[in-house]
C-alpha positions as CSV (number, residue, x, y, z in Angstrom):
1,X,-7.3,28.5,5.9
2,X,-10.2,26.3,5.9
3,X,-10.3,22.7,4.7
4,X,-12.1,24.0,1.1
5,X,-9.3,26.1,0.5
6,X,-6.3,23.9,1.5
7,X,-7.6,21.2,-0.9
8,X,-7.2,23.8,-3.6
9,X,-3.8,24.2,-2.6
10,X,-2.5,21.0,-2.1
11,X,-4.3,20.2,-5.9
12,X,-2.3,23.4,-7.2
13,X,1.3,22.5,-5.5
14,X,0.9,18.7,-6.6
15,X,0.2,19.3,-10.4
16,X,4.0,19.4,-11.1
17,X,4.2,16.3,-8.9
18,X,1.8,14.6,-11.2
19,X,3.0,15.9,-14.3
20,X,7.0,14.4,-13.3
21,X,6.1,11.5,-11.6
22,X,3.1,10.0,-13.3
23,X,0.8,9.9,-10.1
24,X,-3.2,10.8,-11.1
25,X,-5.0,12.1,-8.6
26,X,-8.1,10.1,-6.8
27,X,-9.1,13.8,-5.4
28,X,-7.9,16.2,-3.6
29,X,-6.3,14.5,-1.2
30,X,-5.6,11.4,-2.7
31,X,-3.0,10.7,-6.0
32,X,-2.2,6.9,-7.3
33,X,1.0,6.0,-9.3
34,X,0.5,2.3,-10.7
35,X,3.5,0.2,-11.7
36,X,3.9,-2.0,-14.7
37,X,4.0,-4.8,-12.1
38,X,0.4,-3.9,-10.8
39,X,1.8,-2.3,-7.6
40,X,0.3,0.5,-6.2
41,X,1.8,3.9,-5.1
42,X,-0.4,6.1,-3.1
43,X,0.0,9.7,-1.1
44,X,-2.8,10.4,1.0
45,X,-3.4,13.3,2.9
46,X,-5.5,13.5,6.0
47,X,-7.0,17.2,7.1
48,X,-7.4,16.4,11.1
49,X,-9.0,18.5,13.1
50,X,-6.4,20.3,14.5
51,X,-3.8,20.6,11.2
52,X,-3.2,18.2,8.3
53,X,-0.7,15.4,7.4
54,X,0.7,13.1,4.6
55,X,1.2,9.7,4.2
56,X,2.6,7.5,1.6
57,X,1.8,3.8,1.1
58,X,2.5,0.6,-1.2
59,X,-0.1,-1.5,-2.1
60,X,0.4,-4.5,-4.5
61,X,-2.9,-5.5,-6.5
62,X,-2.3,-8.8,-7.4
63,X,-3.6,-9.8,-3.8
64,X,-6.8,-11.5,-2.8
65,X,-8.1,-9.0,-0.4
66,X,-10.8,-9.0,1.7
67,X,-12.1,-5.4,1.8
68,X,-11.6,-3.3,-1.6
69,X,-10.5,-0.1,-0.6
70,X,-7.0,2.5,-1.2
71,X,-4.8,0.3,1.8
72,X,-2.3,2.6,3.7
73,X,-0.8,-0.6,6.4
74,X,2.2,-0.9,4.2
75,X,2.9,2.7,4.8
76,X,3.1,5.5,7.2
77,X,3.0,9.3,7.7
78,X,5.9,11.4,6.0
79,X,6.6,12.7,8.9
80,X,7.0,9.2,11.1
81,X,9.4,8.2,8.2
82,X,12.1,6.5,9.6
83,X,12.5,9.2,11.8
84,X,9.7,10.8,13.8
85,X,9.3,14.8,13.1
86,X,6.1,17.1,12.9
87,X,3.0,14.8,13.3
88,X,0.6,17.4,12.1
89,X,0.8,20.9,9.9
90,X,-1.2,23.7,11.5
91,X,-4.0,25.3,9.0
92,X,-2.5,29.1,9.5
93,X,0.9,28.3,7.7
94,X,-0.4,25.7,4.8
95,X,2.0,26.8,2.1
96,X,4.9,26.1,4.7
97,X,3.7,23.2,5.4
98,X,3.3,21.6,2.0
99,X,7.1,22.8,1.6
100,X,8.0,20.7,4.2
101,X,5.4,17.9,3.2
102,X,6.8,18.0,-0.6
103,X,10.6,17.9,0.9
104,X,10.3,15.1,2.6
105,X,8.5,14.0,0.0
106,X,11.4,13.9,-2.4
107,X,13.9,12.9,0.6
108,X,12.1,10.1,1.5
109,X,8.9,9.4,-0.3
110,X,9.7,9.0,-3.6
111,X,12.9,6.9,-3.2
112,X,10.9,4.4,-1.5
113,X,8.5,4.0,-3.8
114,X,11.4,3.4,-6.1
115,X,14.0,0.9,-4.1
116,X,10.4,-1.1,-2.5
117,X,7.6,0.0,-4.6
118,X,7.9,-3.0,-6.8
119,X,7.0,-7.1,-6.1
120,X,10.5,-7.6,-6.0
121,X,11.0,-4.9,-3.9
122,X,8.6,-5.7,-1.3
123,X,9.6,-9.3,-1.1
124,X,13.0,-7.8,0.0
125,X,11.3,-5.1,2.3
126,X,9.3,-7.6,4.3
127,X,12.2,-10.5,4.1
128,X,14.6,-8.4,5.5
129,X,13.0,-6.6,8.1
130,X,13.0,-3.0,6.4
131,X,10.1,-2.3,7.6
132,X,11.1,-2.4,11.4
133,X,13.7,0.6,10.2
134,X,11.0,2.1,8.8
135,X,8.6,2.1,11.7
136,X,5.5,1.5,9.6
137,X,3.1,1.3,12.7
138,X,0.0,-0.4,10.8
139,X,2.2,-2.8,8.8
140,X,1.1,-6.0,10.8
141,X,2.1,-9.6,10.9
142,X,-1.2,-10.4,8.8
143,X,-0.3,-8.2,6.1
144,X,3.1,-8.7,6.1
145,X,2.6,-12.2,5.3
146,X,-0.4,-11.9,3.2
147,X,1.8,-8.9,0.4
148,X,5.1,-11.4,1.2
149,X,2.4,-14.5,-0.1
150,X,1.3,-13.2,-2.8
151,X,4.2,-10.9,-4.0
152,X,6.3,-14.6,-3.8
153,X,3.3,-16.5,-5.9
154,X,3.1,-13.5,-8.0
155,X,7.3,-13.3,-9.3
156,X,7.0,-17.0,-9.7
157,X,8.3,-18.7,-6.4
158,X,5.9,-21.2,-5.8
159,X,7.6,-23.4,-3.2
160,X,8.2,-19.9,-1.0
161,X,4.8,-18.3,-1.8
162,X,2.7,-21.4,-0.7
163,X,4.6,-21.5,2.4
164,X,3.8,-18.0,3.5
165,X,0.4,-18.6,2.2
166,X,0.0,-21.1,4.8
167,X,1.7,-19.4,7.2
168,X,-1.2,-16.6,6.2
169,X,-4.1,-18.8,6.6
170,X,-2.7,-19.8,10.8
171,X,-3.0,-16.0,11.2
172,X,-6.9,-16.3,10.7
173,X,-8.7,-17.9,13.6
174,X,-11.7,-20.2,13.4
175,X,-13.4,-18.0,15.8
176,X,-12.9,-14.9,13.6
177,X,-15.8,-12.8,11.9
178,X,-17.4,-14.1,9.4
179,X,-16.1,-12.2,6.5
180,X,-12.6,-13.5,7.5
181,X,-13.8,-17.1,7.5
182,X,-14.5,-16.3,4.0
183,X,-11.4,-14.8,3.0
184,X,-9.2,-18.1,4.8
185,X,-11.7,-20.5,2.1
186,X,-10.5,-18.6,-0.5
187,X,-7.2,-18.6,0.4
188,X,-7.5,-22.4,1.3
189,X,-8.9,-23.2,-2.2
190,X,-5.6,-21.5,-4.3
191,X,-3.3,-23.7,-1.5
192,X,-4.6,-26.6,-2.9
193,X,-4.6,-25.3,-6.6
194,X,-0.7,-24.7,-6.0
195,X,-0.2,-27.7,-4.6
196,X,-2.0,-29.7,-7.7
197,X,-2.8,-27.2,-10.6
198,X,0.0,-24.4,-10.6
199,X,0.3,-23.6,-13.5
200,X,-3.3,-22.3,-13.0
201,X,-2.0,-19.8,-10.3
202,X,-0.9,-16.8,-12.8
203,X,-4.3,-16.9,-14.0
204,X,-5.9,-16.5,-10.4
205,X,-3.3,-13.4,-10.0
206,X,-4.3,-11.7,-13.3
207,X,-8.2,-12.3,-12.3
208,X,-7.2,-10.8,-9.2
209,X,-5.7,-7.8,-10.2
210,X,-8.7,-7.0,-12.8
211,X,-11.0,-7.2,-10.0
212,X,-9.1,-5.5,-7.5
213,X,-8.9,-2.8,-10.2
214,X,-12.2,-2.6,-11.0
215,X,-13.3,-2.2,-7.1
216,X,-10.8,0.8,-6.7
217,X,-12.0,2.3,-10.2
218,X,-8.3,2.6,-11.6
């Protein structure tokens, strides 16, 4: 089966997904589920070269982020989930493979989404060191600290949040790229608005969420 024709496939078998769990799809490949908290769920698929895979990601919104785009480092391949299986699906057996894709899926997916896919929940994942069980490979220290930061900030711990904040701005070196020297002023500037205006702070969140919003067109 060629690409074409497994994207009309995977659009058929996830309609019922959709339809039960409120996720809209991007495109093809891509369907969003956004919380009342302004966290995002995401389940990407990837159509490799030699087979296709699945992923499934968290992304809160309430961040400052310094490129706009659908984030998968809180996340990780269904099949690496905890426990590594198949790492790709070959193109002559699709429909088995979206079986298996859609059952682990509702093994594993899903009921992360639920137990972590929420500010609270990811203030937990990332405190307790979930995420090492979970073996999410692209989940870095830089973006453990910068969803921990803000997800603190955004549930109202300000004493916490500023310090992960700063711990945050260390991770960014003065001798890195210019775009990231950018992105450490900005996170310098709401340090000090913590620090003297804070009651200013929810505001910065909100603005933050409309924009990041508005850049990912959901």
């Amino acid at each position: 089966m060629d690409k074409k024709e497994l994207k009309k496939l995977i659009r058929n078998e996830f309609k019922e997904v959709c339809k039960i769990y409120n996720f809209i799809p991007k495109s093809e490949t891509l369907y969003l589920r956004l919380t009342d908290d302004n966290v995002l769920h995401i389940i990407n698929f990837d159509l490799g070269s030699i087979g296709f895979t699945c992923s499934v990601a968290i992304q809160p919104l309430y961040t400052f982020e310094h490129t706009n785009v659908v984030s998968l480092n809180m996340g990780e391949r269904l099949s690496r989930f905890k426990i590594v299986q198949k790492e790709w699906w070959t193109y002559e057996e699709p429909e088995k493979g979206l079986k298996e894709i859609l059952n682990l899926l509702m093994h594993n997916g899903l009921p992360w989404f639920e137990k972590y896919g929420t500010a609270k929940g990811i203030i937990e994942f990332i405190s307790s060191g979930k995420h090492k069980e979970y073996g999410l490979a692209s989940f870095n220290s830089f973006h453990q600290k910068k969803y921990l930061a803000f997800s603190l900030l955004y549930t109202g711990n300000m004493k916490e949040g500023v310090k992960c904040l700063n711990d945050l701005i260390g991770e960014i070196k003065d001798n890195a790229a210019d775009f990231m020297i950018s992105y450490k002023k900005q996170l310098l500037k709401l340090s000090t608005t913590i620090k003297n205006e804070p009651e200013k702070v929810s505001e910065i969140l909100n603005t933050a969420i409309i924009e990041n919003k508005k850049s990912l067109k959901i």
